[in-house]
C-alpha positions in Angstrom: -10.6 12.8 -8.4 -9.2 11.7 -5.2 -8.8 8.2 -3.9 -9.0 8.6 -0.3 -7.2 6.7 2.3 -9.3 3.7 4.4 -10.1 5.6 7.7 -11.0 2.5 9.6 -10.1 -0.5 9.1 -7.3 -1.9 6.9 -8.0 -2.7 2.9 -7.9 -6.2 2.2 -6.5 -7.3 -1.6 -9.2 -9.2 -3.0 -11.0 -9.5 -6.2 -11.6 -6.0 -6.4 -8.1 -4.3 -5.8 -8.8 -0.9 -5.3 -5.2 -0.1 -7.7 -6.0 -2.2 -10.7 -9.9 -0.5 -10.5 -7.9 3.0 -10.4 -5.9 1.8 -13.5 -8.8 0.6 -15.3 -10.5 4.2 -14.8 -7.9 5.7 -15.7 -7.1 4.0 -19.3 -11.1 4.5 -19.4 -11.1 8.5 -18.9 -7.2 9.5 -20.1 -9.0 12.8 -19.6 -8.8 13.0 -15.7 -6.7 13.2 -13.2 -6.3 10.6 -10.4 -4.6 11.4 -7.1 -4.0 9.0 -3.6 -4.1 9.9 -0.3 -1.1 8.8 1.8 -1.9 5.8 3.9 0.2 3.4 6.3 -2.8 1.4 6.2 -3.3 0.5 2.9 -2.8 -3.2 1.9 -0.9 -1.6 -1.3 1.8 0.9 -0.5 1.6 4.1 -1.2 5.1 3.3 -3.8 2.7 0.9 -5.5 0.1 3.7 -6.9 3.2 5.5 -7.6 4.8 2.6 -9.6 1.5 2.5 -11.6 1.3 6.2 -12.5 -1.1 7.8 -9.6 0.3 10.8 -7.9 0.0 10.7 -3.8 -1.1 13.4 -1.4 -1.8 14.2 1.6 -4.0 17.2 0.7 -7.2 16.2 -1.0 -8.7 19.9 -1.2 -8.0 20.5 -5.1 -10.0 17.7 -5.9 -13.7 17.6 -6.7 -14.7 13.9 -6.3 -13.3 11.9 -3.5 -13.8 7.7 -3.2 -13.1 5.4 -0.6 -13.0 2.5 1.2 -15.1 2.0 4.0 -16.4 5.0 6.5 -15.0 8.4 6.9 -15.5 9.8 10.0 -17.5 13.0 9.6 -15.1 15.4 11.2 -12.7 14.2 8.4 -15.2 15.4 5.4 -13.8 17.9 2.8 -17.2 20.6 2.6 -18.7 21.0 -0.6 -16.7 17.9 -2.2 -18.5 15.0 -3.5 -17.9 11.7 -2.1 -18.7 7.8 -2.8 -18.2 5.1 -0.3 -17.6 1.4 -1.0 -18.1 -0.6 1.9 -19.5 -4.2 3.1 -20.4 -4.1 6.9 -23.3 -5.0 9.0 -24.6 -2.2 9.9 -24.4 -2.8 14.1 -24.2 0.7 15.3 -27.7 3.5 14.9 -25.3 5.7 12.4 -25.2 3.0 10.6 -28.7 1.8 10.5 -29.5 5.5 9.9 -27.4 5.7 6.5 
């Protein structure tokens, strides 16, 4: 499983902090693995994941479930991976009003 990096707009820490959610998942499932894509544009560094234990990539191809923050440009979609989004935006554009 593959946190993937925020491809449009910068993460915000807040009361859901996407590296204490990790953590939580993680002491919840032992059993999987949890990697994070490399990010300048995180609100957490990429040294913080790897201070609480998460490996970080750049290469998200090994893994078979990929989340994120906000929307991923569709060029940028891994084929046959699964994916789940997390995002709160009004949806202004017809992509979006299409999704």
């Amino acid at each position: 499983m593959a946190s993937s990096k925020n491809a449009k707009i910068h993460q915000t820490e807040g009361w859901c902090s996407p590296l204490k959610k990790l953590q939580e998942f993680q002491q919840q499932f032992p059993e999987t693995t949890i990697v994070v894509e490399s990010s300048n544009i995180r609100v957490f560094s990429d040294d913080a994941y790897v201070k609480a234990g998460f490996e970080i990539t750049k290469d998200l191809s090994d893994c078979d479930v990929l989340i994120g923050v906000k929307e991923v440009p569709i060029e940028a979609l891994i084929p046959n991976k699964k994916y789940f989004f997390f995002s709160h935006y009004q949806k202004t554009t017809l992509q979006q009003r299409l999704a």
